[in-house]
N, C-alpha and C positions, 0 to 999 in steps of 0.2 A: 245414458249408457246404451249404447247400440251393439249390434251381432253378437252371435253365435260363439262358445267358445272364448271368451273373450280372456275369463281368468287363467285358465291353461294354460295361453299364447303367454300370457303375461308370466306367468310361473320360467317358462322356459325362456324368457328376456331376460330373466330377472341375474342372471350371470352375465349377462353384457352391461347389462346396466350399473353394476357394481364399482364402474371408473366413473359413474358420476358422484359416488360416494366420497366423503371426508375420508383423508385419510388414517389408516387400520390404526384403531389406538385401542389396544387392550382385545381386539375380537377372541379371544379366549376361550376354555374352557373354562366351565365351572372351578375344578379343582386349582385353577391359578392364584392368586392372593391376592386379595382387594387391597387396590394403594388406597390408603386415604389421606389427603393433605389437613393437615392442621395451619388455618390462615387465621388473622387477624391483626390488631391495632398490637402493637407493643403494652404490654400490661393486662391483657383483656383475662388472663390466666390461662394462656395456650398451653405452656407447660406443667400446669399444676392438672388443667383434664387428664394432657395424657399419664400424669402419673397416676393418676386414679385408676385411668383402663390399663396400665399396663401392671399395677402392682410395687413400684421399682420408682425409686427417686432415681434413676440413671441421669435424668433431664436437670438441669440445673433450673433452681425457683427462686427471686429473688423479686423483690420488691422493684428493684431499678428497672426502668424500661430499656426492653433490648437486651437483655441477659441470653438469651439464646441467639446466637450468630449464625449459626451452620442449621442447616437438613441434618436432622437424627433418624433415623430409620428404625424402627423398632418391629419385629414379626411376634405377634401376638396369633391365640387359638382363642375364637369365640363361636358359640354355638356351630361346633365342629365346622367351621369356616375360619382359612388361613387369611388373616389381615395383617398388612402392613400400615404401620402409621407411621406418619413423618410429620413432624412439632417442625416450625421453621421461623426466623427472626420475624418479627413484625414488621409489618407494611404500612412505613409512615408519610408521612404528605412529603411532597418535594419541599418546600418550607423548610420543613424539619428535615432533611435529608444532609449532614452537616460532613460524613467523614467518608472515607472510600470502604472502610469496611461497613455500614452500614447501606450504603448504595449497594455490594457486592450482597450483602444480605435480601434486598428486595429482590434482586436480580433473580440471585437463588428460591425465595418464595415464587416468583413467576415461573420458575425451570419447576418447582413441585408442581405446580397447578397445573402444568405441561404433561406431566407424565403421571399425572394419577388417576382412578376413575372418579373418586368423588370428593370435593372439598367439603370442608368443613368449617363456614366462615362464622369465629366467635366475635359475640358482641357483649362488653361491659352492661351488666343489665341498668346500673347507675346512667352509663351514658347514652346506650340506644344507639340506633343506626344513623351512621352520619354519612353526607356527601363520599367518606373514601371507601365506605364500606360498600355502600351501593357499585361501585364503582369495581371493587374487587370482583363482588357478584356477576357484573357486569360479563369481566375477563374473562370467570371460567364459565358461565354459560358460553360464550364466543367462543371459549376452546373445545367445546361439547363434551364438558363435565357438571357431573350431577352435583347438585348442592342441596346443603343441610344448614339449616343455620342456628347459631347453639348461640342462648341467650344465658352466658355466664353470670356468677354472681346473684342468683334470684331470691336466695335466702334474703341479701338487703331489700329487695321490693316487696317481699310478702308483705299485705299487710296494705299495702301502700296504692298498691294499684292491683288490678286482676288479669290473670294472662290473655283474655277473652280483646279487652281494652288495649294492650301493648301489643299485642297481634296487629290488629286493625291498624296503630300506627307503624309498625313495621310496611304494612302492605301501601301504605300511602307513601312511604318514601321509597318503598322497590317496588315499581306496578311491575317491572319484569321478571321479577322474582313470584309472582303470584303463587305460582307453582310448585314452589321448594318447601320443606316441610320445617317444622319451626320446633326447636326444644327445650326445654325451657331446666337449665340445670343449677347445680351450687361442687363445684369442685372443693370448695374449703370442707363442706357438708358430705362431701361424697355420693348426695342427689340425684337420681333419674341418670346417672354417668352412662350405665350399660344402655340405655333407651338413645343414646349418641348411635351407636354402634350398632343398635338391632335397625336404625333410621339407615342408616348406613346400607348397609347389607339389603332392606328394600330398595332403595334406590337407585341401587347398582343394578340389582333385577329389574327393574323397570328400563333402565341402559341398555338390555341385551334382549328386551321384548320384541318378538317380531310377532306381527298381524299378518293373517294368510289370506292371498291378495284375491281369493273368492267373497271375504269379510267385510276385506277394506271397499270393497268395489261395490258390497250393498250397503254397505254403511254410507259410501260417499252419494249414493244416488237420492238416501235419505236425506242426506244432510243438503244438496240442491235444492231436493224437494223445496226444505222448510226456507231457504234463504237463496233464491236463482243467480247466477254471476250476472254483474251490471252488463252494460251495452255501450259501452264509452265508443263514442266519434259515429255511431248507429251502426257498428256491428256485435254482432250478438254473441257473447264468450261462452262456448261450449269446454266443457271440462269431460272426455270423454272414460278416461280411466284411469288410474294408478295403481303403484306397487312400492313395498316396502324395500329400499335398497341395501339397508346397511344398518348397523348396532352403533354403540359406543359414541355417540350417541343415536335412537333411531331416525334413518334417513329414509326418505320417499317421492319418488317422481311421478309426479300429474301427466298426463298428455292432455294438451287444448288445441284448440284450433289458431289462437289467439293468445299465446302466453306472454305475448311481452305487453297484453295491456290487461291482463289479472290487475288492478289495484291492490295497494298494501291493505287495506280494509281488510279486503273478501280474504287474503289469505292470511289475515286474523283470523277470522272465523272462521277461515277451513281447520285452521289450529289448537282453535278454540274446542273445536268440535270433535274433532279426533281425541282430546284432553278428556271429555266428558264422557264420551265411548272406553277407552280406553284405560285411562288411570295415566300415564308418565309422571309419576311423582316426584318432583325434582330433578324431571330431565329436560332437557333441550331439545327441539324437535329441527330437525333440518328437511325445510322443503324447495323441493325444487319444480318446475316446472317447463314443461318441452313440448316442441312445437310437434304437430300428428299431420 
């Protein structure tokens, strides 16, 4: 990091640079209502959580899979914070995708994950994460929403296995998910339910985090320090500053000398790094980088 002034200048870019940001998804005030999507497999007991947080069988529960077709919307008060939940038909494999209202159904769980800040992808704790779940996870990090992942049904694995152990195979089958926080509940039980929702509500805060780009700017010279950008083709990739562009999810742009030959590695570990400074708990980090 070179001259004089640097953070300042960058303070006062930092309104131009704002069209290189994702577009405005939730930039809000606090007092606005956290949407939270309710995603998963058909059956995993989407509908029987949210009856639990909301108090109210409004949601129909049925043993048959796919019992809920539509987005429900429900405005709930939790620790003096307005949330919305929305329970939405399960997300089956194409395989299994057999009628137009059930296709119309996925479609609609995709339009939730579109427009909410944070999902909430439940997993059968019988059956674990499989190939579609990862895949879900996949979606709404790409949409730069935060995720939670709710490991229903735990009352049947007490006993059986330890959360410590089903953890770790979680993280072996979503390494992109490292990041998302994991909760381990029993909706039959009525179990750790409001602990969905206090996860919730952090990691929506962690969504609207901005780093002041005096911070980010000694943090990043540390973080070179300990690991230098390579040299590919024998020029030497300087990484002169950044600033934080944008929320929902946090965004940020580098200046280099050399940005189009940053490697995907090194901007692992610039991500990596910022994670471990920072905290983004089950949020998605969007970086970019530009040419100086």
């Amino acid at each position: 990091l070179h001259g004089r002034n640097v953070s300042e200048l960058l303070d006062s870019l930092t309104h131009t640079l704002r069209s290189f940001s994702p577009p405005k998804n939730g930039e809000e005030d606090e007092e606005e209502a956290l949407k939270i999507a309710i995603i998963g497999r058909p059956n995993t007991g989407k509908s029987s959580i949210v009856n639990g947080l909301i108090g109210d069988e409004r949601v129909i529960v049925s043993e048959e899979p796919g019992t809920t077709r539509d987005a429900i919307d429900t405005m709930i008060s939790f620790n003096n914070r307005k949330l919305v939940i929305v329970d939405t038909a399960g997300i089956r494999k194409k395989s299994k995708v057999k009628t137009i209202v059930e296709v119309k159904s996925i479609a609609s769980a995709i339009k939730t994950i579109e427009r909410s800040h944070v999902v909430n992808l439940i997993l059968d704790a019988t059956e674990g994460l499989g190939n579609q779940e990862a895949k879900i996870t996949h979606t709404a990090l790409n949409y730069g929403k935060g995720v939670v992942l709710v490991v229903n049904k735990w009352d049947l694995m007490e006993g059986k296995v330890k959360e410590e152990d089903y953890l770790k195979e979680i993280r072996i089958k979503a390494p992109h998910a490292s990041f998302c926080p994991v909760v381990f509940v029993s909706a039959l039980k009525r179990k750790n339910l409001e602990k969905i929702l206090e996860m919730d509500i952090e990691v929506e805060r962690e969504l609207r985090k901005r780093i002041d780009t005096p911070q980010l700017n000694k943090d990043l010279e540390r973080i070179m320090e300990i690991r230098e950008p390579p040299s590919p083709q024998g020029k030497r990739i300087r990484i002169y500053y950044g600033t934080q562009v944008g929320i929902y999810p946090p965004s940020f742009v580098f200046f280099s000398n050399f940005p189009e030959l940053i490697p995907q590695n090194y901007k692992k570990y610039l991500e990596r790094s910022l994670r471990e400074r920072y905290g983004f708990l089950g949020t998605p980090l969007r970086l970019k980088f530009r040419k100086k």
